[in-house]
mmCIF entry with sequence, helices, sheets and N, C-alpha, C, O atoms, coordinates in Angstrom:
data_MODEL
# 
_entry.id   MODEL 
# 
_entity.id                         1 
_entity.type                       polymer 
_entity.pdbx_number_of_molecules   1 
# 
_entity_poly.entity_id                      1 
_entity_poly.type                           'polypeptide(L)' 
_entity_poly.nstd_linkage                   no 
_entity_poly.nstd_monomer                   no 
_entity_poly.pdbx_seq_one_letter_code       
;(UNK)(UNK)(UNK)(UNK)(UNK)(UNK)(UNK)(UNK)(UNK)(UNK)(UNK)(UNK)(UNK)(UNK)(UNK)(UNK)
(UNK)(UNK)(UNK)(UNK)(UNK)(UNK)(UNK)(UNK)(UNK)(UNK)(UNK)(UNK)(UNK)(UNK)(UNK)(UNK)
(UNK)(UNK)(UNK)(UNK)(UNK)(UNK)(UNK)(UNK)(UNK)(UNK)(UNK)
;
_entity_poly.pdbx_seq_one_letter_code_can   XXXXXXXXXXXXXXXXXXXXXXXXXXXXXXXXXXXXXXXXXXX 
_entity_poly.pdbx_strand_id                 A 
# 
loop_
_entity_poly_seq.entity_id 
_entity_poly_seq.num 
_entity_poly_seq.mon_id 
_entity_poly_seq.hetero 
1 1  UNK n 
1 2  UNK n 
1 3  UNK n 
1 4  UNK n 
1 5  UNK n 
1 6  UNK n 
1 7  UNK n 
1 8  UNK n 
1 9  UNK n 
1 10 UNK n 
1 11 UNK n 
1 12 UNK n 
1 13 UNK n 
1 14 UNK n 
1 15 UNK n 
1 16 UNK n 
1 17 UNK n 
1 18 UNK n 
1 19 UNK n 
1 20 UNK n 
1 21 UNK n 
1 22 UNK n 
1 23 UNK n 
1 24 UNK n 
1 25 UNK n 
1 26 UNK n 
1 27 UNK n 
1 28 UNK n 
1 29 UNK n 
1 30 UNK n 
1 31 UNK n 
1 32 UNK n 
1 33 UNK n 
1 34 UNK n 
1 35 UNK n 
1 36 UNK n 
1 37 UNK n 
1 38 UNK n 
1 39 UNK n 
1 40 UNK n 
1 41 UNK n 
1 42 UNK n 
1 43 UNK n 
# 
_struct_asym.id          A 
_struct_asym.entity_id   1 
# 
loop_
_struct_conf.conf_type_id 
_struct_conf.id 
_struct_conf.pdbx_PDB_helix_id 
_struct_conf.beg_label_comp_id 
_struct_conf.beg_label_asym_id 
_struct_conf.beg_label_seq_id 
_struct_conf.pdbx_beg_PDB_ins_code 
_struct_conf.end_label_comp_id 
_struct_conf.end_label_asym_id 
_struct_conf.end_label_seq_id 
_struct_conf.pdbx_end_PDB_ins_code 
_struct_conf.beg_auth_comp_id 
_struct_conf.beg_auth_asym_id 
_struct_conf.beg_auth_seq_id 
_struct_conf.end_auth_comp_id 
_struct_conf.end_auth_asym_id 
_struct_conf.end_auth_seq_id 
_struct_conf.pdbx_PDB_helix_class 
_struct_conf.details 
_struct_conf.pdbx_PDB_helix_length 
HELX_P HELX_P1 AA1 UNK A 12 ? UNK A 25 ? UNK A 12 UNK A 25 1 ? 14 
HELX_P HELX_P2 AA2 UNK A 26 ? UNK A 30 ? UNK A 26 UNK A 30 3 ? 5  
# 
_struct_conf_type.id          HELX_P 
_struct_conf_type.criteria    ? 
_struct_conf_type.reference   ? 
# 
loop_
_atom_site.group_PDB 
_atom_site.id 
_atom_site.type_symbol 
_atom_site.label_atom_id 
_atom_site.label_alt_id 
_atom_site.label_comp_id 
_atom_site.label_asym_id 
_atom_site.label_entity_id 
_atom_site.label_seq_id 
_atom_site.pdbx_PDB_ins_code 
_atom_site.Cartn_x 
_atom_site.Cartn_y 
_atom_site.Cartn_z 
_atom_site.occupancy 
_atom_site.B_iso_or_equiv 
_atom_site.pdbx_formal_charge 
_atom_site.auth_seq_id 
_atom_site.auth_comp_id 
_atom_site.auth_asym_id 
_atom_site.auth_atom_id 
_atom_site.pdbx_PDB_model_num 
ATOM 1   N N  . UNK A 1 1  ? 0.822   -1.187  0.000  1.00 0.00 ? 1  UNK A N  1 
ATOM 2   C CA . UNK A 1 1  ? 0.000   0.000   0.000  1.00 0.00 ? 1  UNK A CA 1 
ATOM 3   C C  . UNK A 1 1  ? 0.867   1.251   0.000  1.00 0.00 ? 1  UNK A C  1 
ATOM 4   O O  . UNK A 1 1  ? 0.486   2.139   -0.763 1.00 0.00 ? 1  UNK A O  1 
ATOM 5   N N  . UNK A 1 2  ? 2.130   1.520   0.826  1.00 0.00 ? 2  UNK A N  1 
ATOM 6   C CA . UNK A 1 2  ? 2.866   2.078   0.787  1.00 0.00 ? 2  UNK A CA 1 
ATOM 7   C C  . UNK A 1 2  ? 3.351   2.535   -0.633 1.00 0.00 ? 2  UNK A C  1 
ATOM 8   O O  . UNK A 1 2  ? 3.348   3.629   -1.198 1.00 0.00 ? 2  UNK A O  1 
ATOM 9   N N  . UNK A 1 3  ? 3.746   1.350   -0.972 1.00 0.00 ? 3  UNK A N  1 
ATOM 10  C CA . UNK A 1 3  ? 4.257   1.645   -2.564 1.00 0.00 ? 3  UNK A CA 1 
ATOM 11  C C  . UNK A 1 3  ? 3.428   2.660   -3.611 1.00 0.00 ? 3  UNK A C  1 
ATOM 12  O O  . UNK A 1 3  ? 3.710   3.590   -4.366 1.00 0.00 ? 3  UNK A O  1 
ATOM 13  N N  . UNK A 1 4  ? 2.436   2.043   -3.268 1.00 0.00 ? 4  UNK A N  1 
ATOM 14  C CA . UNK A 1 4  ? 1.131   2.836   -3.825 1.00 0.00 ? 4  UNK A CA 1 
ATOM 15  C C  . UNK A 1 4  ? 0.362   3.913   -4.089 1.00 0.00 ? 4  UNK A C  1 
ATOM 16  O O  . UNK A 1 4  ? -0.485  4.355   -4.864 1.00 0.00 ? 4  UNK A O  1 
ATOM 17  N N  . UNK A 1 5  ? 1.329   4.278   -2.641 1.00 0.00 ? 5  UNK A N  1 
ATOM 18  C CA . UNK A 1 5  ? 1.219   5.876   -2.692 1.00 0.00 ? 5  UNK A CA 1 
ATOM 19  C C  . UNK A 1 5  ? 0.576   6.870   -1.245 1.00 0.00 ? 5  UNK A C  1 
ATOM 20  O O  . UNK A 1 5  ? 0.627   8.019   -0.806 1.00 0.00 ? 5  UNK A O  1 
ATOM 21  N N  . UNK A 1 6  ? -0.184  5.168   -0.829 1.00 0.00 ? 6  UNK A N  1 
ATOM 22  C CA . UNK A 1 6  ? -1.072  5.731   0.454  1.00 0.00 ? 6  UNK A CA 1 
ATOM 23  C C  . UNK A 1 6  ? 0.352   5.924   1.687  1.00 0.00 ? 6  UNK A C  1 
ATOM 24  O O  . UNK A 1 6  ? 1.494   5.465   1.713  1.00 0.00 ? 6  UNK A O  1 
ATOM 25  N N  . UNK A 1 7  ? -0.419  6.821   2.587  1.00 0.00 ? 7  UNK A N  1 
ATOM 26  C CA . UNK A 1 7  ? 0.130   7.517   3.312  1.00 0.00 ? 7  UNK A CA 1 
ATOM 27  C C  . UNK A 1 7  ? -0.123  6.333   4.745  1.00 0.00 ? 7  UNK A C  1 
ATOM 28  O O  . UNK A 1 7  ? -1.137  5.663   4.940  1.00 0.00 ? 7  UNK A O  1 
ATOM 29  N N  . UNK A 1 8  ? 1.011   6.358   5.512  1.00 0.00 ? 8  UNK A N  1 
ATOM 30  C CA . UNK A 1 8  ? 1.490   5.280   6.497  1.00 0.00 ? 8  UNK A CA 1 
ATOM 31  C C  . UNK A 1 8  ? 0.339   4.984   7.438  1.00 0.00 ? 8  UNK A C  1 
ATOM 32  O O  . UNK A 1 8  ? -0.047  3.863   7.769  1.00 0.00 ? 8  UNK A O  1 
ATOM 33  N N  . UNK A 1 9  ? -0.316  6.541   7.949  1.00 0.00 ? 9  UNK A N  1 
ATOM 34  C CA . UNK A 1 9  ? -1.499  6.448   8.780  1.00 0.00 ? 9  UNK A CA 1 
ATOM 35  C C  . UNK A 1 9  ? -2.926  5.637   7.932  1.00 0.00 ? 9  UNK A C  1 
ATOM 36  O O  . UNK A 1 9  ? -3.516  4.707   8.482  1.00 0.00 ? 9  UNK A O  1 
ATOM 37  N N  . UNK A 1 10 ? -3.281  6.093   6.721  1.00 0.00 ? 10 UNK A N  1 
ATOM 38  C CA . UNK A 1 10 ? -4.110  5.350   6.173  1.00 0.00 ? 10 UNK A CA 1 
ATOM 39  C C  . UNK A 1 10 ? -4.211  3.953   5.790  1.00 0.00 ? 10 UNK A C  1 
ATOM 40  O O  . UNK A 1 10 ? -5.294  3.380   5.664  1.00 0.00 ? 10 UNK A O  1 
ATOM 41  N N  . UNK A 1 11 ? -2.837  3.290   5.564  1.00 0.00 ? 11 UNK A N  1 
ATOM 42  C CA . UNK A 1 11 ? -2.807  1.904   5.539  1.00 0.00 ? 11 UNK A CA 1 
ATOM 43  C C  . UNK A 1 11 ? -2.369  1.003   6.928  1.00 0.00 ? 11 UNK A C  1 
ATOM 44  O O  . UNK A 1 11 ? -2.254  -0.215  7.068  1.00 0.00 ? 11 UNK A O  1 
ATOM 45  N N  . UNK A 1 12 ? -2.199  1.982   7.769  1.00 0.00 ? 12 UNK A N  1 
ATOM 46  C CA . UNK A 1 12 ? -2.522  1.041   8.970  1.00 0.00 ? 12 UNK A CA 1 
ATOM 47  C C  . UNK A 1 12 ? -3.872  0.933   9.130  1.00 0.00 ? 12 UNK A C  1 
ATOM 48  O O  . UNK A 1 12 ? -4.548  -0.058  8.852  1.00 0.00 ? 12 UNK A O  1 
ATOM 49  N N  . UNK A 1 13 ? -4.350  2.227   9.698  1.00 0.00 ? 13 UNK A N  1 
ATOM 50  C CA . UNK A 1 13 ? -5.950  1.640   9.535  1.00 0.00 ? 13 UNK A CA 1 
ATOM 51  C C  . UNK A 1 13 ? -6.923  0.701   8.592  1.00 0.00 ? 13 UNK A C  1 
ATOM 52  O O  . UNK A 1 13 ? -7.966  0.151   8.947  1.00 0.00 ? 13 UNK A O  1 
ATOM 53  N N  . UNK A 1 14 ? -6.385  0.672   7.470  1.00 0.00 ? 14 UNK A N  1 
ATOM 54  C CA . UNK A 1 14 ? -6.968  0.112   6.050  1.00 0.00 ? 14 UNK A CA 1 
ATOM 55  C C  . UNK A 1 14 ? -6.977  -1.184  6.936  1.00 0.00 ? 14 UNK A C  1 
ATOM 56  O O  . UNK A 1 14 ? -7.991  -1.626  7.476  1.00 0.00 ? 14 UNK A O  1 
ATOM 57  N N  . UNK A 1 15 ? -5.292  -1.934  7.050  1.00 0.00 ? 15 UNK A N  1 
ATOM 58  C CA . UNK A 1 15 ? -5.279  -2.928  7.405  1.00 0.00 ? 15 UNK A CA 1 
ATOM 59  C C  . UNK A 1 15 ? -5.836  -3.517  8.668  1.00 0.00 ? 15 UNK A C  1 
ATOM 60  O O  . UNK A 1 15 ? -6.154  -4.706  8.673  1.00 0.00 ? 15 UNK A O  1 
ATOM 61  N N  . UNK A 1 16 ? -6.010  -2.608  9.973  1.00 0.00 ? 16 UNK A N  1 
ATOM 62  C CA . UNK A 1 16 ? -6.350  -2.695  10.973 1.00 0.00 ? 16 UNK A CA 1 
ATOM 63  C C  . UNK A 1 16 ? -8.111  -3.507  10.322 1.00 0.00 ? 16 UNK A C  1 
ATOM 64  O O  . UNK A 1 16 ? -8.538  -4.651  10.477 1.00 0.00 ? 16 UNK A O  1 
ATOM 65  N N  . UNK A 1 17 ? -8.657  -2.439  9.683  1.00 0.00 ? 17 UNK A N  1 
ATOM 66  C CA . UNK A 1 17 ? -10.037 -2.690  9.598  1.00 0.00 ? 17 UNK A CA 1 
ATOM 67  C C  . UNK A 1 17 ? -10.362 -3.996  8.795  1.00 0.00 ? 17 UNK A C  1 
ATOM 68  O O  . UNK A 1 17 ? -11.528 -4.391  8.787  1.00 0.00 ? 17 UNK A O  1 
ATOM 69  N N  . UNK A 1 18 ? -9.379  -4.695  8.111  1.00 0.00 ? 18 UNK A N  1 
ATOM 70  C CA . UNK A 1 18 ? -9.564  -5.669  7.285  1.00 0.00 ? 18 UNK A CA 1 
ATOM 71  C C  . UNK A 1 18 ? -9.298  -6.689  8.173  1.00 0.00 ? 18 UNK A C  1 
ATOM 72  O O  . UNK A 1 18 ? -10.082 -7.625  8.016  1.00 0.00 ? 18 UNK A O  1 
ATOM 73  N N  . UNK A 1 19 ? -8.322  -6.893  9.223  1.00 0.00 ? 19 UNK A N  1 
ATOM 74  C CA . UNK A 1 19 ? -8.167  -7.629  10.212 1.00 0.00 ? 19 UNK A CA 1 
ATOM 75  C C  . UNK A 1 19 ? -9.262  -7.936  11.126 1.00 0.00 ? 19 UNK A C  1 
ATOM 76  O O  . UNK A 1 19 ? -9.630  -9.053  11.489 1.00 0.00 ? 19 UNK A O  1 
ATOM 77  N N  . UNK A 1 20 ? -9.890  -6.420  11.554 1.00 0.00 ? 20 UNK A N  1 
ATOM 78  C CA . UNK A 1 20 ? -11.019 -7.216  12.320 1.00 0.00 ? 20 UNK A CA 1 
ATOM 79  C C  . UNK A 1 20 ? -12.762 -7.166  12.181 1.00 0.00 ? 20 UNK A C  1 
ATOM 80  O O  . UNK A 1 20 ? -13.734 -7.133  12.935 1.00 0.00 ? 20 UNK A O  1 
ATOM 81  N N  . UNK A 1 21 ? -12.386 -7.189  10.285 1.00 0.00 ? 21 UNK A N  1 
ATOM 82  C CA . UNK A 1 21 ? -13.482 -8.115  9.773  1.00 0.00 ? 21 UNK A CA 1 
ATOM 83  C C  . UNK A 1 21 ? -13.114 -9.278  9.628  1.00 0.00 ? 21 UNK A C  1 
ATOM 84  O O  . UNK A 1 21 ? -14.041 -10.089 9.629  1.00 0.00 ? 21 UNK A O  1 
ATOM 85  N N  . UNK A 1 22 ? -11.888 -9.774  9.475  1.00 0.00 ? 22 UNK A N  1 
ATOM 86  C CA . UNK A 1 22 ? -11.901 -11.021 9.033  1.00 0.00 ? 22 UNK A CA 1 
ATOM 87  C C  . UNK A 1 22 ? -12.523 -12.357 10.665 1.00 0.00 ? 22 UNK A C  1 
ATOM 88  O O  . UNK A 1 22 ? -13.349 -13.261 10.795 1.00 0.00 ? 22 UNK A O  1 
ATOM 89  N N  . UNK A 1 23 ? -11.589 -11.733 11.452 1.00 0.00 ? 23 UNK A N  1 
ATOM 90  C CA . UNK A 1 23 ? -11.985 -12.081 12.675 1.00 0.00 ? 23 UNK A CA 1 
ATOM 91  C C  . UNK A 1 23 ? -13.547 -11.592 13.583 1.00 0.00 ? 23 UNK A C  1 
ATOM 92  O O  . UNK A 1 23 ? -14.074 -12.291 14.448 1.00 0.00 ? 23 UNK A O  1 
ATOM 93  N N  . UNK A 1 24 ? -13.800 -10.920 13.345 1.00 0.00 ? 24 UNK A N  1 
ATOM 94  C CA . UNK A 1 24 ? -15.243 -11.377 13.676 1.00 0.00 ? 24 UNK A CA 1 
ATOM 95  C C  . UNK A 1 24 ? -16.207 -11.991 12.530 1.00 0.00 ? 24 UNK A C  1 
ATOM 96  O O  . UNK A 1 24 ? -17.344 -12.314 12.872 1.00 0.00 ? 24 UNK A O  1 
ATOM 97  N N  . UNK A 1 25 ? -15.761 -12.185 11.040 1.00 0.00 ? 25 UNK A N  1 
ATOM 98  C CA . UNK A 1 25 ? -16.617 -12.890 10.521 1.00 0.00 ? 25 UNK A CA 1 
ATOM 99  C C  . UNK A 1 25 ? -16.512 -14.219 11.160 1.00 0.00 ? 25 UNK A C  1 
ATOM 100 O O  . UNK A 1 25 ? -17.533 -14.827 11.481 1.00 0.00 ? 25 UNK A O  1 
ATOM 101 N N  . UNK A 1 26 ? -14.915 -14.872 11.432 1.00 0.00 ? 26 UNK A N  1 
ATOM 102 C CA . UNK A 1 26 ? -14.782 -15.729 12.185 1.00 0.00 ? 26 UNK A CA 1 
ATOM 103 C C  . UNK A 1 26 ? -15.389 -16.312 13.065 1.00 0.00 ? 26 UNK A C  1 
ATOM 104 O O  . UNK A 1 26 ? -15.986 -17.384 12.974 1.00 0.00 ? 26 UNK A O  1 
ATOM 105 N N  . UNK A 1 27 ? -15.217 -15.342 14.353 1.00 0.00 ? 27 UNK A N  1 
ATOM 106 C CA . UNK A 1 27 ? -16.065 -15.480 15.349 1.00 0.00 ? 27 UNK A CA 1 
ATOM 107 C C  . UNK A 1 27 ? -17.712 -15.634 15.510 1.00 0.00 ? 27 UNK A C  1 
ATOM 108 O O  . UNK A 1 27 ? -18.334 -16.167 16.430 1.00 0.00 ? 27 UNK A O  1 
ATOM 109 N N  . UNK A 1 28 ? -18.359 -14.794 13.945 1.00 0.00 ? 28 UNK A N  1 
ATOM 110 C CA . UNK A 1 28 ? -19.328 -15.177 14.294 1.00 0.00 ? 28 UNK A CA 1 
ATOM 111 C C  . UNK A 1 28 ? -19.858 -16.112 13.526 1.00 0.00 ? 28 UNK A C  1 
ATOM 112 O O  . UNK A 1 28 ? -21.028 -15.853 13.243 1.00 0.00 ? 28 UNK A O  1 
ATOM 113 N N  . UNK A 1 29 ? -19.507 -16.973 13.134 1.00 0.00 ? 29 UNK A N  1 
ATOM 114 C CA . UNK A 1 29 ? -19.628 -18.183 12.276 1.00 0.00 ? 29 UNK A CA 1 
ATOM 115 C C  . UNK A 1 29 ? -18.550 -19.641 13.211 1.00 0.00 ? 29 UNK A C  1 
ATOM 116 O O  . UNK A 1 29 ? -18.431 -20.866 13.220 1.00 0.00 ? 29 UNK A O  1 
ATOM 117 N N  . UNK A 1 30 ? -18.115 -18.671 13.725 1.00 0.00 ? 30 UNK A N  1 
ATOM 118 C CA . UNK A 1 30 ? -17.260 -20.126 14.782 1.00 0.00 ? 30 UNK A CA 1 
ATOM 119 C C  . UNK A 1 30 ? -16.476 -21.014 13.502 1.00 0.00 ? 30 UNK A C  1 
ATOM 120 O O  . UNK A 1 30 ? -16.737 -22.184 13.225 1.00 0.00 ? 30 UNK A O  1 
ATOM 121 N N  . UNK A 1 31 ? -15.455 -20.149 12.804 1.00 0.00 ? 31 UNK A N  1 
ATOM 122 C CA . UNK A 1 31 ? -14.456 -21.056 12.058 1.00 0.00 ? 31 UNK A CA 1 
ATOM 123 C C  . UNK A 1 31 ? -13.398 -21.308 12.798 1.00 0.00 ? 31 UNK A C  1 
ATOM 124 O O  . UNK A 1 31 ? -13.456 -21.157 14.018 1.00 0.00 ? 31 UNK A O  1 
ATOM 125 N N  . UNK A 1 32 ? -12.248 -21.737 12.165 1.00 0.00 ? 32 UNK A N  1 
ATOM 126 C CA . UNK A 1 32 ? -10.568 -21.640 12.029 1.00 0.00 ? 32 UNK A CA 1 
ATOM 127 C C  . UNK A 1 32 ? -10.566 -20.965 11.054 1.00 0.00 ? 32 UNK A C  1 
ATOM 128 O O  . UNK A 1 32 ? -11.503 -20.832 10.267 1.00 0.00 ? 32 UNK A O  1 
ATOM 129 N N  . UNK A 1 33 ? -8.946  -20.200 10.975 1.00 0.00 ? 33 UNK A N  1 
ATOM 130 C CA . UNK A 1 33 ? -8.502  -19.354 9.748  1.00 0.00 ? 33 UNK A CA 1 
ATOM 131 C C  . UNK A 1 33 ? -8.524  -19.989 8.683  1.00 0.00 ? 33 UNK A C  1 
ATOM 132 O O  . UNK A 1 33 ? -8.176  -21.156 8.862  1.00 0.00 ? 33 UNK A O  1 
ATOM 133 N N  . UNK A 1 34 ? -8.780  -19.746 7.636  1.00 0.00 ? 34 UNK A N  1 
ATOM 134 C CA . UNK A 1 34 ? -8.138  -20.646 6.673  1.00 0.00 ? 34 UNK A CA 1 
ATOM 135 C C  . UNK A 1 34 ? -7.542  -19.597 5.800  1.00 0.00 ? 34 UNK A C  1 
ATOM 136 O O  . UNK A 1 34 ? -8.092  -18.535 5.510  1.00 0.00 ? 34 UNK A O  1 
ATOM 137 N N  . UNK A 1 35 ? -6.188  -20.052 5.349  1.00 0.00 ? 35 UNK A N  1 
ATOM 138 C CA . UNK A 1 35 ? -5.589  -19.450 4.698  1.00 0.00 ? 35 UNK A CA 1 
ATOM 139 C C  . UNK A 1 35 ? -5.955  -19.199 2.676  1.00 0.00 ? 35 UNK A C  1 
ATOM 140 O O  . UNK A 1 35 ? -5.451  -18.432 1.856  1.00 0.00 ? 35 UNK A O  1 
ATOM 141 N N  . UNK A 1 36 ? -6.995  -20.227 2.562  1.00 0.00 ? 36 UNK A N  1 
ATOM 142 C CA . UNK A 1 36 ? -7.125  -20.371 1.124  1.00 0.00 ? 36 UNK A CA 1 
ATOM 143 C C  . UNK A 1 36 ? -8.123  -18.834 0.800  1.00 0.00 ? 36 UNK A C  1 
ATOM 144 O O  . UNK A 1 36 ? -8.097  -17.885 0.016  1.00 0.00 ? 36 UNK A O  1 
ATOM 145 N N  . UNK A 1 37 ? -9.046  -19.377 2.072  1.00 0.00 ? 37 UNK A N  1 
ATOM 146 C CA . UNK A 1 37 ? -10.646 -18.250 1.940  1.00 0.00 ? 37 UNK A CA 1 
ATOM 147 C C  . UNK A 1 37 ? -10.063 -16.650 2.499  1.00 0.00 ? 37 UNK A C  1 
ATOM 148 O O  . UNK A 1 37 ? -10.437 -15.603 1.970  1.00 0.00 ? 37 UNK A O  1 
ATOM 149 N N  . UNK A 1 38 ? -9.106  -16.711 3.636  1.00 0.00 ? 38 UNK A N  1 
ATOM 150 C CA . UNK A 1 38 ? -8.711  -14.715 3.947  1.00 0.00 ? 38 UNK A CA 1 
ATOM 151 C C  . UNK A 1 38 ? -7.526  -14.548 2.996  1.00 0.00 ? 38 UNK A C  1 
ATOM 152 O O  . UNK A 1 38 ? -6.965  -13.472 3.206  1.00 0.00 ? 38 UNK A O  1 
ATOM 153 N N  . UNK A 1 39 ? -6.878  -15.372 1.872  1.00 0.00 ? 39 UNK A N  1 
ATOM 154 C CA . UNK A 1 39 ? -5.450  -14.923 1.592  1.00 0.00 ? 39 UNK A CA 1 
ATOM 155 C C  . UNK A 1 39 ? -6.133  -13.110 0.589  1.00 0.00 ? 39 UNK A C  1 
ATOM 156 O O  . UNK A 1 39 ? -7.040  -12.855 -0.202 1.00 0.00 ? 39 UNK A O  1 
ATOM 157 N N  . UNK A 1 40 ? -5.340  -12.540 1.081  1.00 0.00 ? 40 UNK A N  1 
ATOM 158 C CA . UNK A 1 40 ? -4.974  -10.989 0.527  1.00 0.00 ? 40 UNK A CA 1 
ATOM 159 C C  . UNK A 1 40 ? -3.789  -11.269 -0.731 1.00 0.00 ? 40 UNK A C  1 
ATOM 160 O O  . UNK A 1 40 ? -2.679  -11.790 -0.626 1.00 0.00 ? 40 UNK A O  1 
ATOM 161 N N  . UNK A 1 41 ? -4.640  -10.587 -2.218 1.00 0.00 ? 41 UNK A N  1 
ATOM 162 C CA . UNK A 1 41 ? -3.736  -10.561 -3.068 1.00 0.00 ? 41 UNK A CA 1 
ATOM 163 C C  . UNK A 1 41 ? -2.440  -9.644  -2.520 1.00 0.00 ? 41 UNK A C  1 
ATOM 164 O O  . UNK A 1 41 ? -2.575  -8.716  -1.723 1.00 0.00 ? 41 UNK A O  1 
ATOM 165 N N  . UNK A 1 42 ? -1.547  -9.943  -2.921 1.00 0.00 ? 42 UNK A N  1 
ATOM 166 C CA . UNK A 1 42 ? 0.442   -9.729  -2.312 1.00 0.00 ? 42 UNK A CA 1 
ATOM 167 C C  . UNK A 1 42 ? 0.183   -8.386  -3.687 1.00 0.00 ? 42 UNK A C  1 
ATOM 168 O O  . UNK A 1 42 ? 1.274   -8.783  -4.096 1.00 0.00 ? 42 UNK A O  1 
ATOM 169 N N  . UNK A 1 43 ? -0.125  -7.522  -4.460 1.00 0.00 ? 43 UNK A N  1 
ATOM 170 C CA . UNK A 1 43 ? -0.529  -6.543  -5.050 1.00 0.00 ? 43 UNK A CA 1 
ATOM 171 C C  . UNK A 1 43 ? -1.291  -5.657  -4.563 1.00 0.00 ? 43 UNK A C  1 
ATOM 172 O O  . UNK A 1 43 ? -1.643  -4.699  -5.252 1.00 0.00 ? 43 UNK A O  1 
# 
């Protein structure tokens, strides 16, 4: 994201907020992680 152009404060939060959707979709469905279904394109 950095690369990208966004500014340090905005992609922490970006990421912050993507983190804890992933985990309470989790939680409220009562999974494990799986790495196939949260992987984040590396772009």
């Amino acid at each position: 994201m950095l690369d990208g152009g966004t500014k340090p404060n905005l992609a922490k939060v970006t990421l912050a907020r993507k983190v804890a959707s992933i985990v309470l979709a989790m939680w409220k469905h009562q999974e494990v992680y799986d790495t196939v279904k949260y992987n984040m394109p590396s772009s």
